[in-house]
SETORGU-575199 format. One record per residue (C-alpha): residue number from 1; residue in one letter; x, y, z. Coordinates in Angstrom, 1 decimal, padded with zeros to 4 digits, always signed. Example, Ala and Ser with C-alpha at 12.3 -4.5 7.8 and 13.67 -1.06 7.14 Angstrom:
// SETORGU-575199
> pos:code:px:py:pz
> 1:A:+012.3:-004.5:+007.8;
> 2:S:+013.7:-001.1:+007.1;
// end
This chain:
// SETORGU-575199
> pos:code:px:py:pz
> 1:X:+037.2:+061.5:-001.7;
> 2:X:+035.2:+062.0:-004.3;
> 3:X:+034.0:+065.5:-002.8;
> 4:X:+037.5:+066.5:-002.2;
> 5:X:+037.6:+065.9:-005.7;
> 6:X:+034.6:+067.8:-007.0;
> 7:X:+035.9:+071.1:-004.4;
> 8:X:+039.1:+070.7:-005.9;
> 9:X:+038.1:+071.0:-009.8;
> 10:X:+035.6:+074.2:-008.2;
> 11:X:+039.1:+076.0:-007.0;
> 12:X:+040.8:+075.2:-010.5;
> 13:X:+037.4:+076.7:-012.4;
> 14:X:+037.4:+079.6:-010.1;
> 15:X:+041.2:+080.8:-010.3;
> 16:X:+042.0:+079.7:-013.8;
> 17:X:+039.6:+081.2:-016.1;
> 18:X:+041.2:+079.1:-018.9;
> 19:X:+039.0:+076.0:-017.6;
> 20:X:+036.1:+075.6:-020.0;
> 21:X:+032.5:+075.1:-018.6;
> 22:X:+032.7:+071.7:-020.8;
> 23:X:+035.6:+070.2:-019.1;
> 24:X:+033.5:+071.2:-015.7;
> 25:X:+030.4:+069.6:-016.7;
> 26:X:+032.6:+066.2:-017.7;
> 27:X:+034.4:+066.3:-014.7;
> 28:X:+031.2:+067.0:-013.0;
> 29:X:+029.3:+063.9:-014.8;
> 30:X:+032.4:+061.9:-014.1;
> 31:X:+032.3:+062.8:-010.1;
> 32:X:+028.4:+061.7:-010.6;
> 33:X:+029.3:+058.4:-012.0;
> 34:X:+032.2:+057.7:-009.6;
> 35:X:+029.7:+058.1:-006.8;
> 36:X:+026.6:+056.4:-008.0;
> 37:X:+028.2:+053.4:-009.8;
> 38:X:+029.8:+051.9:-006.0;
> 39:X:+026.3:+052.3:-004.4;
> 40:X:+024.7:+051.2:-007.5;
> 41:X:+026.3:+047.7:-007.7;
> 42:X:+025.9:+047.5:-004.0;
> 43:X:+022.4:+047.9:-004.3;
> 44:X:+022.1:+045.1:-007.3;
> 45:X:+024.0:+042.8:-005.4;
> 46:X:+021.9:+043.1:-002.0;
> 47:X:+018.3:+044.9:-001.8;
> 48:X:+018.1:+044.2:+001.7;
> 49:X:+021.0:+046.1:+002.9;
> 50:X:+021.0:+049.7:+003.8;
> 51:X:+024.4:+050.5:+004.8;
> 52:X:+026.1:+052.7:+002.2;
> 53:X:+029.9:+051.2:+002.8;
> 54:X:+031.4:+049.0:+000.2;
> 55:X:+032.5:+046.7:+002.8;
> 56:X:+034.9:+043.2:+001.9;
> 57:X:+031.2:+041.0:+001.1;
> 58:X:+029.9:+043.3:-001.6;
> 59:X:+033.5:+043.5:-003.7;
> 60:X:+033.1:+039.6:-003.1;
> 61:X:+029.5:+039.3:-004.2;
> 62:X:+030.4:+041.1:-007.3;
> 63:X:+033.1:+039.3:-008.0;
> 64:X:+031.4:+035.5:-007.6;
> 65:X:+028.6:+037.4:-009.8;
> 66:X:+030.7:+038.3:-012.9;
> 67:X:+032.3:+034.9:-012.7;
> 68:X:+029.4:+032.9:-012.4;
> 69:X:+028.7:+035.2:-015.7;
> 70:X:+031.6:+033.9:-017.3;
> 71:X:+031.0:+030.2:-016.3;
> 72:X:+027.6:+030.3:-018.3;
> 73:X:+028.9:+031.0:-021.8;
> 74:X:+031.4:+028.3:-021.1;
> 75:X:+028.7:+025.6:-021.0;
> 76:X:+027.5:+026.6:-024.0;
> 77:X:+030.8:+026.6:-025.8;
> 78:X:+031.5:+023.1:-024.9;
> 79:X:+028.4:+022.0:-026.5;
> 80:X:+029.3:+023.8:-029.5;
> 81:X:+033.5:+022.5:-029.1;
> 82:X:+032.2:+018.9:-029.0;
> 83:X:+030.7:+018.8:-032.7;
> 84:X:+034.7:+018.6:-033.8;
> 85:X:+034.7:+022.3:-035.1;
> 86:X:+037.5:+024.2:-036.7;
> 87:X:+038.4:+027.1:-034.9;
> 88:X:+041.3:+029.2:-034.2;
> 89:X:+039.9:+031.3:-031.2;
> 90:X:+041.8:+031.1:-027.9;
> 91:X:+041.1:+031.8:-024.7;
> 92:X:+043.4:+034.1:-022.7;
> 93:X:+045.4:+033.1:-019.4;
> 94:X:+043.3:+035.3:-017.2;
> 95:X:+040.2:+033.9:-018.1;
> 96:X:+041.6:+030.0:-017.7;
> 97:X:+042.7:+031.1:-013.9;
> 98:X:+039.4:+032.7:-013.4;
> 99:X:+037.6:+029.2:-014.4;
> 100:X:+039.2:+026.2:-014.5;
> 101:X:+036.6:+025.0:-016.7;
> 102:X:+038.3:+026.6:-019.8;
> 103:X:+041.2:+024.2:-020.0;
> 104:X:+039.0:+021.6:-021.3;
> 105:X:+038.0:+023.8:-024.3;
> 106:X:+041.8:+024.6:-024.5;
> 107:X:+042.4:+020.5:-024.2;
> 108:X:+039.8:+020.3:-027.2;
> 109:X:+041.7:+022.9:-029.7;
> 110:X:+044.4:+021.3:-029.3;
> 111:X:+043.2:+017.8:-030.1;
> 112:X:+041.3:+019.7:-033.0;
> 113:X:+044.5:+021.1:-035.1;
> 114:X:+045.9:+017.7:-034.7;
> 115:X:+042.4:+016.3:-036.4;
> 116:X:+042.1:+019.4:-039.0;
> 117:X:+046.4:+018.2:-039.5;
> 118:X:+045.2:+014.8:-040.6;
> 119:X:+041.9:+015.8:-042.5;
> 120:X:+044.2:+018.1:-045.1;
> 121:X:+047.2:+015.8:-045.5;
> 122:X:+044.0:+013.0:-046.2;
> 123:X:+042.1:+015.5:-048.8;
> 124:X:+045.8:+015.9:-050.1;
> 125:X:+046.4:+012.4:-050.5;
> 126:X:+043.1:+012.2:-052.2;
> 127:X:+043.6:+014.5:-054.6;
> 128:X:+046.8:+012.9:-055.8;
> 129:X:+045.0:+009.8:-055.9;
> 130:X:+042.0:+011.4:-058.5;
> 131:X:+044.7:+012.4:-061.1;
> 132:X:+046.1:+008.7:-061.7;
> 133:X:+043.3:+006.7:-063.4;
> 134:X:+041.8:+004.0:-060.4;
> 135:X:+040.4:+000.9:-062.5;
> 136:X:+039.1:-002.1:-061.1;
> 137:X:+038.6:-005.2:-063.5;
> 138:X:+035.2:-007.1:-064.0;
> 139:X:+033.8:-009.8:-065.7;
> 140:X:+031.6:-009.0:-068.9;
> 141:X:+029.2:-011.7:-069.6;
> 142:X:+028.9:-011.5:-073.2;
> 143:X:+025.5:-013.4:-074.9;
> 144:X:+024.9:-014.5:-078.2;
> 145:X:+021.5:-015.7:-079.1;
> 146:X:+019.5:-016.0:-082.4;
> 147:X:+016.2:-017.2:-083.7;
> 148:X:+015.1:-017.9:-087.0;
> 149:X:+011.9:-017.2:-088.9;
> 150:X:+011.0:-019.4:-091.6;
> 151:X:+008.8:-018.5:-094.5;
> 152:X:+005.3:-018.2:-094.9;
> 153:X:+003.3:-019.0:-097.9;
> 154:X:-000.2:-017.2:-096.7;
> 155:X:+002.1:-014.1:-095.3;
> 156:X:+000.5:-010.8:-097.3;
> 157:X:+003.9:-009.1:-096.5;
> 158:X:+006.9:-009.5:-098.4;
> 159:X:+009.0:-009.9:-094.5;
> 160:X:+006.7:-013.1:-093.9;
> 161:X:+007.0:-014.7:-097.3;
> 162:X:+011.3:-014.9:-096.7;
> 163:X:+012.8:-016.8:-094.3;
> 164:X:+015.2:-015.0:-091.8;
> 165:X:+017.1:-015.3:-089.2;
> 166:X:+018.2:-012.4:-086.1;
> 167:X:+021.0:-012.5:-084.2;
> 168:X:+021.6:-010.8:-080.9;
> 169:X:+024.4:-009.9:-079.2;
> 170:X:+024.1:-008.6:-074.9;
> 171:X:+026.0:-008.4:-072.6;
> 172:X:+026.2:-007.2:-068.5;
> 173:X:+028.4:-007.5:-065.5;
> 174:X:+028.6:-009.6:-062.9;
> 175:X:+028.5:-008.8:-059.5;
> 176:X:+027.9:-004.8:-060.5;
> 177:X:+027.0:-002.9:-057.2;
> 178:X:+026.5:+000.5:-058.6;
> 179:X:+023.5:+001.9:-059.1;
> 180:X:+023.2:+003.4:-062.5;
> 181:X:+024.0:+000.1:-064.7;
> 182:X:+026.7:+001.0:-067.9;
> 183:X:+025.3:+000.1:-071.4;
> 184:X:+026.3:-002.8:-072.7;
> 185:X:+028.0:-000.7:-076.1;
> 186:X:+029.9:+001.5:-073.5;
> 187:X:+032.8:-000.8:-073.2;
> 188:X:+033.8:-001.1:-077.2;
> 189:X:+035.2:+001.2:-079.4;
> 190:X:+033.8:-000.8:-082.4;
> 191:X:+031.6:-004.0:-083.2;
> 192:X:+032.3:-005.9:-086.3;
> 193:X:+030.1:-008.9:-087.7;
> 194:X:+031.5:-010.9:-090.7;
> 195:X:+029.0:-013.4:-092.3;
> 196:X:+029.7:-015.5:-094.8;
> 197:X:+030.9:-013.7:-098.2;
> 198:X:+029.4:-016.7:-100.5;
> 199:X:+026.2:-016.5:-099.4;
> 200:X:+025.7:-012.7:-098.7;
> 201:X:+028.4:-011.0:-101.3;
> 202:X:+031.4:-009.0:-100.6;
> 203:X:+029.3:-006.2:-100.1;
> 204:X:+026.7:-007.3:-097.7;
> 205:X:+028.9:-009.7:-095.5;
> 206:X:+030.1:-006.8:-092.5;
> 207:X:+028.1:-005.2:-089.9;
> 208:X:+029.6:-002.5:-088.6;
> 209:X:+029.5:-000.3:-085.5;
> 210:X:+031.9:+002.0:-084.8;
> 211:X:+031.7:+004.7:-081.3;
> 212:X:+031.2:+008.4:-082.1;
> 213:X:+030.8:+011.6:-080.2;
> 214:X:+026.8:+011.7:-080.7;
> 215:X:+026.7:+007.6:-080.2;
> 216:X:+023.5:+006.8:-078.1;
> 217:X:+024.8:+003.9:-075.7;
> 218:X:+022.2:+000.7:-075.7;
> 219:X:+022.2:-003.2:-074.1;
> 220:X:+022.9:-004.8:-077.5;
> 221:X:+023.0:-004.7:-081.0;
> 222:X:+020.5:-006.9:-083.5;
> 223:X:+021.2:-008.3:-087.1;
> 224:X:+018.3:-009.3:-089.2;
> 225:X:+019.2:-011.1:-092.8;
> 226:X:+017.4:-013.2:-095.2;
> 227:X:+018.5:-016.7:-095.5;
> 228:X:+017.1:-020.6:-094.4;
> 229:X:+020.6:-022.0:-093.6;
> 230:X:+023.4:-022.2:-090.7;
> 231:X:+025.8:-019.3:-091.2;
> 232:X:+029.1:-018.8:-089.8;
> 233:X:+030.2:-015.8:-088.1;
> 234:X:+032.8:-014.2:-086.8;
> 235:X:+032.1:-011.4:-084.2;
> 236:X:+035.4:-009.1:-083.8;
> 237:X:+034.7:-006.4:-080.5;
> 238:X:+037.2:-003.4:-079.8;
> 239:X:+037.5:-003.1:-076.2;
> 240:X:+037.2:+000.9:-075.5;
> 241:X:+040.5:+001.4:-073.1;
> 242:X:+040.3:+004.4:-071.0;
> 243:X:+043.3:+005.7:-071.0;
> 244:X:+044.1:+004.2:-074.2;
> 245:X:+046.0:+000.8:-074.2;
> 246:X:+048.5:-000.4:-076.8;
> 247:X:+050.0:-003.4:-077.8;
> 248:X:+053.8:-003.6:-078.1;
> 249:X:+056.3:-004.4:-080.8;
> 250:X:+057.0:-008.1:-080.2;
> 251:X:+060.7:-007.7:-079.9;
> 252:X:+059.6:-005.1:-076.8;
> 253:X:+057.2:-007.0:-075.6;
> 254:X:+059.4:-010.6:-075.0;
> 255:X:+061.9:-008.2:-073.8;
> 256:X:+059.8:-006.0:-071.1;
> 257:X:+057.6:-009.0:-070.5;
> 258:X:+054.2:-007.1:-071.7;
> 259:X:+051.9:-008.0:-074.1;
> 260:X:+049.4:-004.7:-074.0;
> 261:X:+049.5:-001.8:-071.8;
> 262:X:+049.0:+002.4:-071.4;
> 263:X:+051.9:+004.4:-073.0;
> 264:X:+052.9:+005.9:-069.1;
> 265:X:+053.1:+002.1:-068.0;
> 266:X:+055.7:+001.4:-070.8;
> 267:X:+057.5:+004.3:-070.3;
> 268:X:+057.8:+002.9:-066.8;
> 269:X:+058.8:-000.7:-067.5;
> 270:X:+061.7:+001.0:-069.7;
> 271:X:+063.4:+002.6:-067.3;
> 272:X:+062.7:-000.1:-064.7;
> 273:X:+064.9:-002.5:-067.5;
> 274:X:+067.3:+000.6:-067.6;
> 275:X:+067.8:+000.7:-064.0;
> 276:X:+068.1:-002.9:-063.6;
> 277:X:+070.8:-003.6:-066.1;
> 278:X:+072.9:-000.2:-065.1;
> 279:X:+072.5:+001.3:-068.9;
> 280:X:+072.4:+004.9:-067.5;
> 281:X:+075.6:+006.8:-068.6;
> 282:X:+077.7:+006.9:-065.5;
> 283:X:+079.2:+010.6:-067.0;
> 284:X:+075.7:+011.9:-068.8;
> 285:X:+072.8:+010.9:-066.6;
> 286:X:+070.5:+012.0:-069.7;
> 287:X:+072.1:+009.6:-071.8;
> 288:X:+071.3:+005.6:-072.4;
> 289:X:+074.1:+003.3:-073.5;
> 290:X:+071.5:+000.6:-075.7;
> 291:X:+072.2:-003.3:-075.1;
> 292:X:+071.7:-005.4:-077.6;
> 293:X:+068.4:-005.8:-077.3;
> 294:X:+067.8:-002.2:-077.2;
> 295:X:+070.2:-001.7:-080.4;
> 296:X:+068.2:-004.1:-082.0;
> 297:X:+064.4:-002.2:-081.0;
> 298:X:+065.9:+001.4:-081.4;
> 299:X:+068.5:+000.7:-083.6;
> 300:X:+071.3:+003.1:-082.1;
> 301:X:+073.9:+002.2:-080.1;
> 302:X:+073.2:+005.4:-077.2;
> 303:X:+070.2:+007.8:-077.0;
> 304:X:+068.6:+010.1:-074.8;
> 305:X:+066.0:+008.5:-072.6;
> 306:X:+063.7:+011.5:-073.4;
> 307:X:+063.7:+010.5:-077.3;
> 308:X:+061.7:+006.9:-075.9;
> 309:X:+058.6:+008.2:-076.1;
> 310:X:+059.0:+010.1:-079.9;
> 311:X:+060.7:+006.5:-081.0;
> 312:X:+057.7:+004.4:-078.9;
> 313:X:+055.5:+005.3:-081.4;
> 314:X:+056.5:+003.2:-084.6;
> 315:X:+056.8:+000.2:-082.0;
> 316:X:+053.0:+001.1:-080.8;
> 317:X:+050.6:-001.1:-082.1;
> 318:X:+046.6:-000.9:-081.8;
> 319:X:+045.2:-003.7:-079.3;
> 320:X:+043.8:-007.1:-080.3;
> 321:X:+040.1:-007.2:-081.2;
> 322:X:+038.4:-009.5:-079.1;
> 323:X:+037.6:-012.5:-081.8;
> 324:X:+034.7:-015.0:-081.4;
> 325:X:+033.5:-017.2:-083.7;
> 326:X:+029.6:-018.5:-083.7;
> 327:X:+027.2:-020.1:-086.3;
> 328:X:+023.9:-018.9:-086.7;
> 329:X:+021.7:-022.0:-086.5;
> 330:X:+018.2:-022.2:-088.3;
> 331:X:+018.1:-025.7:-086.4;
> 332:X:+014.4:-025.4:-084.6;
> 333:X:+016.1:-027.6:-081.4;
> 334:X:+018.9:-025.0:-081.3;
> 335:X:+016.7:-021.8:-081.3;
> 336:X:+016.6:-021.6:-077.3;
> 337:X:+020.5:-022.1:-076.9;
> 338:X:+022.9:-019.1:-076.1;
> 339:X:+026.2:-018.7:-075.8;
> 340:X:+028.0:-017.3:-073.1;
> 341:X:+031.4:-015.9:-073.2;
> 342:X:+033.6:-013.8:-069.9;
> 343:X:+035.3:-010.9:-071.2;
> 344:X:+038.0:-009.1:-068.5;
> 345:X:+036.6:-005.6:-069.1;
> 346:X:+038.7:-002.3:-066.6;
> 347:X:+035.6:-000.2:-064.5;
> 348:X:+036.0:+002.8:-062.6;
> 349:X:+036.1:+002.2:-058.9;
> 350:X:+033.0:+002.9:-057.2;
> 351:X:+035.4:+004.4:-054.7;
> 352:X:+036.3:+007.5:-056.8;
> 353:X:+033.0:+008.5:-057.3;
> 354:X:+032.9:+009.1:-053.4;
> 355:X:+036.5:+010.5:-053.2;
> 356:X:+035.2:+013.3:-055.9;
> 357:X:+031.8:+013.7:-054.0;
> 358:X:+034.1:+014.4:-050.6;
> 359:X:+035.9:+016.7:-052.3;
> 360:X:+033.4:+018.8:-053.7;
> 361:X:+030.8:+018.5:-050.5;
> 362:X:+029.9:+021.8:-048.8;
> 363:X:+027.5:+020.6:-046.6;
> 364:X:+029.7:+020.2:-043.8;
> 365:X:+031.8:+023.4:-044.5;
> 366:X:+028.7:+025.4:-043.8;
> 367:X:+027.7:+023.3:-040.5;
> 368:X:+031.2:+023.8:-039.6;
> 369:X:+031.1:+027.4:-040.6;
> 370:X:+028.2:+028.4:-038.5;
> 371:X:+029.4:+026.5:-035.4;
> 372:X:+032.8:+028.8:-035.9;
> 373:X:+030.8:+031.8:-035.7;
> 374:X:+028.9:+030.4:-032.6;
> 375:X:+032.5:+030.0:-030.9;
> 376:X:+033.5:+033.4:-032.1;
> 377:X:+030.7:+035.4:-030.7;
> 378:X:+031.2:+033.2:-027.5;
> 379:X:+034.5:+034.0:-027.2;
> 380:X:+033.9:+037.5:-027.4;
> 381:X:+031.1:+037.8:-025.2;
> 382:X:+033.2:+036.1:-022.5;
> 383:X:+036.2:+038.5:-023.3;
> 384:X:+033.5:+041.6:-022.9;
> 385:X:+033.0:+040.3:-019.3;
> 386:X:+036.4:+039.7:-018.5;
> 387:X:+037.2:+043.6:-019.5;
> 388:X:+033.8:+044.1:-017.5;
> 389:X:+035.3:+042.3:-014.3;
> 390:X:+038.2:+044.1:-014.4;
> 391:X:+036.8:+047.3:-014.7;
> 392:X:+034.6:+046.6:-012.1;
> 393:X:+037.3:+045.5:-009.4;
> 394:X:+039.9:+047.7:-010.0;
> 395:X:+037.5:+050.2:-009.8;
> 396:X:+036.2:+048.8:-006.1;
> 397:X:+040.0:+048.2:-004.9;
> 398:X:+040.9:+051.9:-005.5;
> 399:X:+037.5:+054.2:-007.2;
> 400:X:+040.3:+057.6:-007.3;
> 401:X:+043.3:+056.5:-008.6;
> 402:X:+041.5:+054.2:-011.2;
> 403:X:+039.4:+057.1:-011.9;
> 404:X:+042.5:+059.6:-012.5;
> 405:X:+044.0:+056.9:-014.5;
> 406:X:+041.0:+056.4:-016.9;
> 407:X:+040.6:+060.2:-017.5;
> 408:X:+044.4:+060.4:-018.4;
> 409:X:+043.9:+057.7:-020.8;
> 410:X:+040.8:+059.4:-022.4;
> 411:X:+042.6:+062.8:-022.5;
> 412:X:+045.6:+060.7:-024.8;
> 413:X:+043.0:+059.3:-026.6;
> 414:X:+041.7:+062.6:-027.4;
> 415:X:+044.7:+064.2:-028.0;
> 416:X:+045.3:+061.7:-030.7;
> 417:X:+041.9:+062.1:-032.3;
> 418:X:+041.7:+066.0:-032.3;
> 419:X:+045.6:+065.9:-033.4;
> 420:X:+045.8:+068.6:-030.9;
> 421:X:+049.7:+069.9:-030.0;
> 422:X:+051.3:+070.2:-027.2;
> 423:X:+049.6:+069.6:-023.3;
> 424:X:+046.7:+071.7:-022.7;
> 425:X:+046.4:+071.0:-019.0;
> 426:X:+049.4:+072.0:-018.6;
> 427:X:+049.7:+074.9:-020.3;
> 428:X:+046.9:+076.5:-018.8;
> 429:X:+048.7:+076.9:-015.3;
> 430:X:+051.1:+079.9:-015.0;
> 431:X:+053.8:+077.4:-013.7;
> 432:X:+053.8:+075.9:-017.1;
> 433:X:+055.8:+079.5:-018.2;
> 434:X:+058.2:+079.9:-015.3;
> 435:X:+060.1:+076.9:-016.2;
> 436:X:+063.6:+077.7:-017.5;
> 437:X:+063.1:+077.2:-021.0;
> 438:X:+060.7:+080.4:-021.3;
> 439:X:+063.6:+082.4:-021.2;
> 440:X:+065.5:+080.8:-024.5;
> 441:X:+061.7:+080.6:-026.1;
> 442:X:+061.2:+084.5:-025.6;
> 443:X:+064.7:+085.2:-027.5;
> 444:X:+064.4:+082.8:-029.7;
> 445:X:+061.4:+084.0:-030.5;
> 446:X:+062.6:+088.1:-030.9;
> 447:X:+065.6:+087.2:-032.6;
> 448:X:+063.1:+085.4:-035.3;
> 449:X:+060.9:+088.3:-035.2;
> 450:X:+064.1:+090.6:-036.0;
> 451:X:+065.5:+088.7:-038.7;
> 452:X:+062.5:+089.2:-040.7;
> 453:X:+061.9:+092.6:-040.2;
> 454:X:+065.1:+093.1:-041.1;
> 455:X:+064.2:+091.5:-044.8;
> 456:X:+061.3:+093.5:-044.8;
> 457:X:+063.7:+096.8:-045.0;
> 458:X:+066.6:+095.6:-046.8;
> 459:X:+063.6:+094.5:-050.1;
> 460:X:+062.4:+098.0:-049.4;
> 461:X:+065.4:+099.6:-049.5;
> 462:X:+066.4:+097.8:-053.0;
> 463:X:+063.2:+098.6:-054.8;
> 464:X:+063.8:+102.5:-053.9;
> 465:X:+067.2:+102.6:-055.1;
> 466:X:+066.1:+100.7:-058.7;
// end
């Protein structure tokens, strides 16, 4: 066949001169390859044999060949599948009939959009989570200790010759399982110690601490004074609420049952007492018909729920120092007593902290990443043998025709690419210009040529006669 093909393409080169000597030496190349490729693979496939047929056992060797090809990169891709990666790479139906194998990779994307479904509504629900504060409450063991120093005479200093006292005030939580341990002062907004005004004057009876932006945190605060007798204190600590807390009008408070809270929590016990006694306007949803009590807090008889908030703020109040009273004793027997006191203190959950770390992570994304390309290049190496395959056994099935049909598809291919007009195989045979539109081409083509001739003289003819 394929030198019936070769003799034919001679006969075309030697009757059509139009035939260039580089479609010849193609077509001669291509005749080559056709002829060598068969005996070629037959060779590969078996050294031993000699005979020059491509019987029924080579087209099968080559066959169980390229599919024991395909087979290997599929035992690689299931190690790769099995790590839980994220991919979105499937493998064709040919391939899955070729080897049955596949479908468990197939079984395995499936399960995985199902898992990568449930990891993004979790990150979702996670991140909804992080923007509502998460608080868990904790004891604060608060301790109050002092010592006193009495005086002595043979002291050179003038600290020794005065008697004094110190008081200290720590604090820690119980039960704390975090690693980095918070500072005693984070949890206040303010310290206050009041001694006794008789015996240290109006102006030296307060110790104050008060938080500000450049406020170093520490484990407790100290109080040195001068004096040889019991004092009585009084210790008033701001707890530092984060968000901020506040403690209702007492009118609100009996009414919504809250004593101190955050401004959103209000909001929401308000219209929790609105829904629950029906005060909505049954015509003007944005509109509140006030109760009594209500008339009596807001003092209007109807109002707009979103005016609350604006008319929350004279009922607002700041939160309740924590008080606590204690005497400073310059008794010797009591100098190794302290008191304790358990303050209910709000924490950030340890949880949220790991939430935010989840989020932000990356390590996993670029494991995950790298496996992906691993798939992709996999998947592409077996869809370059499956194109190889069938290249290979259409080509063994019928070597002509599939031949024929290749070089038509390269001559498109270059048609498109030169942007070349028309069909030059065909219109270098005389048949091509037999055909019955040659006839219409020919007058159309005269009767163009005439028309602008024609022009020609009658734009002569006018310039001569101007």
């Amino acid at each position: 066949i394929a030198l019936f093909w070769l003799k034919f393409d001679l006969f075309d080169l030697m009757n059509f001169p139009s035939v260039t000597i580089f479609e010849f030496v193609v077509r001669l190349l291509l005749w080559l390859w056709a002829s060598v490729t068969p005996l070629l693979l037959y060779f590969s496939v078996n050294n031993q044999c000699v005979n020059l047929q491509l019987t029924h056992s080579l087209i099968k060797n080559v066959q169980e060949k390229k599919i024991t090809a395909i087979r290997k990169p599929f035992q690689a891709l299931r190690t790769c599948v099995c790590v839980c990666v994220c991919v979105c790479v499937c493998v064709c139906v040919q391939i899955r009939e070729l080897v049955p194998e596949s479908q468990a990779y197939m079984d395995l994307l499936a399960f995985e959009r199902k898992l990568d479904q449930t990891i993004m509504r979790k990150r979702v629900d996670i991140q909804e989570a992080l923007k509502r504060p998460m608080k868990q409450k904790r004891k604060l063991r608060l301790y109050i200790s002092n010592t006193f120093n009495p005086a002595r005479p043979d002291a050179d200093d003038s600290d020794g010759s005065i008697a004094s006292w110190e008081l200290r005030v720590e604090g820690k939580l119980l039960d704390d399982p975090g690693k980095q341990k918070k500072k005693f002062s984070s949890f206040f907004k303010s310290l206050v110690i009041e001694l006794d005004k008789d015996l240290y004057g109006p102006d030296n009876h307060l110790v104050e601490w008060h938080r500000t932006p450049t406020t170093q945190e520490t484990d407790g605060f100290q109080v040195k004074r001068p004096g040889d007798v019991s004092v009585r204190c009084t210790l008033l600590l701001m707890l530092d609420y984060q968000p901020p807390q506040f403690k209702l009008d007492p009118r609100l408070a009996r009414l919504l049952g809250i004593h101190t809270q955050t401004r959103s929590c209000i909001i929401q016990a308000l219209w929790q007492y609105v829904k629950t006694n029906k005060l909505q306007d049954s015509h003007d949803k944005e509109y509140i018909n006030c109760d009594k009590y209500f008339q009596q807090i807001f003092d209007c008889p109807r109002l707009k729920f979103s005016e609350i908030p604006q008319r929350l703020t004279n009922l607002l109040l700041p939160p309740d120092p924590i008080v606590i009273n204690h005497v400073i004793s310059v008794d010797p027997n009591d100098q190794k007593k302290t008191a304790c006191y358990d303050i209910d203190v709000e924490v950030e959950d340890p949880l949220k902290s790991q939430m935010s770390s989840f989020l932000l992570s990356t390590a996993n994304q670029q494991e995950i990443a790298s496996l992906d390309n691993k798939i992709h290049e996999t998947i592409e190496s077996i869809n370059q043998l499956k194109i190889q395959r069938d290249f290979m056994l259409s080509f063994s099935r019928d070597p002509k025709g599939y031949i024929q049909d290749w070089l038509k598809s390269q001559s498109r291919d270059l048609k498109l690419m030169t942007d070349v007009v028309g069909n030059p195989e065909e219109e270098r045979r005389a048949a091509f210009y037999h055909e019955p539109w040659s006839q219409e081409a020919v007058s159309r083509y005269f009767y163009c040529k005439i028309q602008q001739r024609r022009q020609e003289l009658e734009q002569a003819l006018a310039v001569r006669n101007t």
